[in-house]
C-alpha positions, 0 to 999 in steps of 0.5 A, a space after each residue: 139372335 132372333 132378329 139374325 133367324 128372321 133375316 135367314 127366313 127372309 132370304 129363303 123366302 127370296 129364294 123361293 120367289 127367285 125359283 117361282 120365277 123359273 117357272 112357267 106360272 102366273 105370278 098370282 098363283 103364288 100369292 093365292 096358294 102360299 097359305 095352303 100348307 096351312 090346312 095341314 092344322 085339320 090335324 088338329 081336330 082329331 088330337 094334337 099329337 096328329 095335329 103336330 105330326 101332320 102340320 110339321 110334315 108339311 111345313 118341314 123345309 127338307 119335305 119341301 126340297 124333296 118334292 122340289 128336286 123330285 119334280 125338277 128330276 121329272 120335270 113336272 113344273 107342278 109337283 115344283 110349284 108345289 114344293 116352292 109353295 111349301 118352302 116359301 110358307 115353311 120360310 114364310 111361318 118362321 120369319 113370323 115366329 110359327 115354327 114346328 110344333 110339339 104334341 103338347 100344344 098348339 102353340 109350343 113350337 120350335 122358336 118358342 112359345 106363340 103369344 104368351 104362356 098361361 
Protein backbone atom coordinates (compact mmCIF):
# COMPACT_ATOMS: atom_id res chain seq x y z
CA UNK A 1 0.00 0.00 0.00
CA UNK A 2 2.86 2.29 0.63
CA UNK A 3 4.54 1.94 -2.31
CA UNK A 4 0.74 2.44 -4.23
CA UNK A 5 0.56 5.98 -2.11
CA UNK A 6 4.08 6.92 -3.07
CA UNK A 7 3.26 6.46 -7.02
CA UNK A 8 -0.10 8.68 -6.35
CA UNK A 9 2.03 11.38 -4.79
CA UNK A 10 4.40 10.96 -7.43
CA UNK A 11 1.73 11.65 -10.35
CA UNK A 12 0.72 14.56 -8.34
CA UNK A 13 3.75 16.06 -8.36
CA UNK A 14 3.76 15.50 -12.44
CA UNK A 15 0.71 17.14 -12.08
CA UNK A 16 2.35 19.96 -10.58
CA UNK A 17 5.19 20.06 -13.03
CA UNK A 18 2.56 19.78 -15.86
CA UNK A 19 0.73 23.10 -14.60
CA UNK A 20 4.11 24.95 -13.78
CA UNK A 21 4.36 24.80 -17.42
CA UNK A 22 1.47 26.70 -18.22
CA UNK A 23 2.71 29.43 -17.05
CA UNK A 24 4.85 32.14 -17.80
CA UNK A 25 8.07 31.38 -15.23
CA UNK A 26 11.70 30.39 -15.43
CA UNK A 27 11.94 27.02 -15.09
CA UNK A 28 14.54 27.49 -11.96
CA UNK A 29 12.16 29.42 -10.07
CA UNK A 30 10.34 25.89 -9.29
CA UNK A 31 13.44 24.15 -7.99
CA UNK A 32 14.37 27.26 -6.09
CA UNK A 33 11.01 27.79 -4.39
CA UNK A 34 9.54 24.21 -3.63
CA UNK A 35 11.16 24.06 -0.26
CA UNK A 36 9.52 27.36 1.01
CA UNK A 37 6.23 25.74 2.43
CA UNK A 38 8.80 24.28 4.76
CA UNK A 39 9.14 27.46 6.74
CA UNK A 40 5.81 26.89 7.90
CA UNK A 41 7.93 24.67 11.03
CA UNK A 42 8.88 28.38 12.89
CA UNK A 43 5.69 27.27 14.24
CA UNK A 44 7.30 24.99 16.12
CA UNK A 45 9.44 27.05 17.99
CA UNK A 46 6.48 28.59 19.92
CA UNK A 47 4.81 24.91 20.69
CA UNK A 48 3.76 22.10 18.91
CA UNK A 49 0.07 22.40 18.72
CA UNK A 50 1.03 25.91 16.58
CA UNK A 51 3.83 24.01 15.24
CA UNK A 52 1.41 21.26 13.91
CA UNK A 53 -1.44 23.78 12.88
CA UNK A 54 0.74 26.17 11.05
CA UNK A 55 2.83 23.28 9.19
CA UNK A 56 -0.39 21.14 8.15
CA UNK A 57 -2.10 24.42 6.62
CA UNK A 58 0.49 24.96 4.42
CA UNK A 59 1.07 21.58 3.38
CA UNK A 60 -2.52 20.72 3.26
CA UNK A 61 -3.31 19.86 -0.64
CA UNK A 62 -6.98 21.58 -0.81
CA UNK A 63 -5.26 25.01 0.73
CA UNK A 64 -2.95 24.39 -2.25
CA UNK A 65 -5.85 23.92 -4.82
CA UNK A 66 -7.78 26.95 -3.21
CA UNK A 67 -5.18 29.30 -4.02
CA UNK A 68 -4.53 27.54 -7.51
CA UNK A 69 -8.07 28.25 -8.68
CA UNK A 70 -8.30 31.25 -6.78
CA UNK A 71 -5.45 32.92 -9.01
CA UNK A 72 -6.34 30.98 -12.04
CA UNK A 73 -10.15 32.78 -11.34
CA UNK A 74 -8.39 36.18 -11.05
CA UNK A 75 -5.80 35.53 -13.35
CA UNK A 76 -2.68 36.12 -11.27
CA UNK A 77 0.09 33.80 -12.53
CA UNK A 78 1.47 34.65 -9.01
CA UNK A 79 -0.90 33.67 -6.59
CA UNK A 80 -1.03 30.28 -9.34
CA UNK A 81 2.64 29.69 -8.98
CA UNK A 82 2.20 29.99 -5.31
CA UNK A 83 -0.36 27.11 -4.96
CA UNK A 84 1.38 24.81 -7.65
CA UNK A 85 4.49 25.28 -5.31
CA UNK A 86 2.58 24.44 -2.27
CA UNK A 87 1.15 21.30 -4.13
CA UNK A 88 4.11 20.09 -5.54
CA UNK A 89 5.67 20.23 -2.02
CA UNK A 90 2.69 19.00 -0.26
CA UNK A 91 2.81 15.86 -3.06
CA UNK A 92 6.60 16.16 -2.86
CA UNK A 93 6.46 15.54 1.41
CA UNK A 94 4.36 12.46 1.23
CA UNK A 95 6.21 10.62 -1.64
CA UNK A 96 9.22 10.95 1.03
CA UNK A 97 6.81 9.84 4.14
CA UNK A 98 6.37 13.59 5.70
CA UNK A 99 2.71 13.84 6.19
CA UNK A 100 0.45 16.01 8.35
CA UNK A 101 1.17 16.18 11.76
CA UNK A 102 -0.43 15.69 14.90
CA UNK A 103 0.33 18.17 18.15
CA UNK A 104 2.16 15.38 19.86
CA UNK A 105 5.24 15.28 18.11
CA UNK A 106 6.90 16.44 15.26
CA UNK A 107 7.36 13.38 14.00
CA UNK A 108 3.94 11.67 14.51
CA UNK A 109 2.33 12.31 11.00
CA UNK A 110 -0.63 11.06 9.04
CA UNK A 111 1.39 7.98 7.22
CA UNK A 112 2.89 7.21 10.26
CA UNK A 113 5.88 7.71 12.58
CA UNK A 114 9.26 9.49 10.98
CA UNK A 115 12.31 7.40 11.62
CA UNK A 116 11.87 5.04 14.46
CA UNK A 117 9.65 5.64 17.63
CA UNK A 118 11.56 5.72 21.05
Amino acid sequence: MKHLLQLEELGQFGLAIFLFTQIEFQWWLFPLCLLLPDLSMVGYLINSKIGAWLYNFFHHKLFAIFVLVLGFYLKIQTVEFIGIILFAHAAMDRIFGYGLKFEDDFKHTHLDWIGKKL
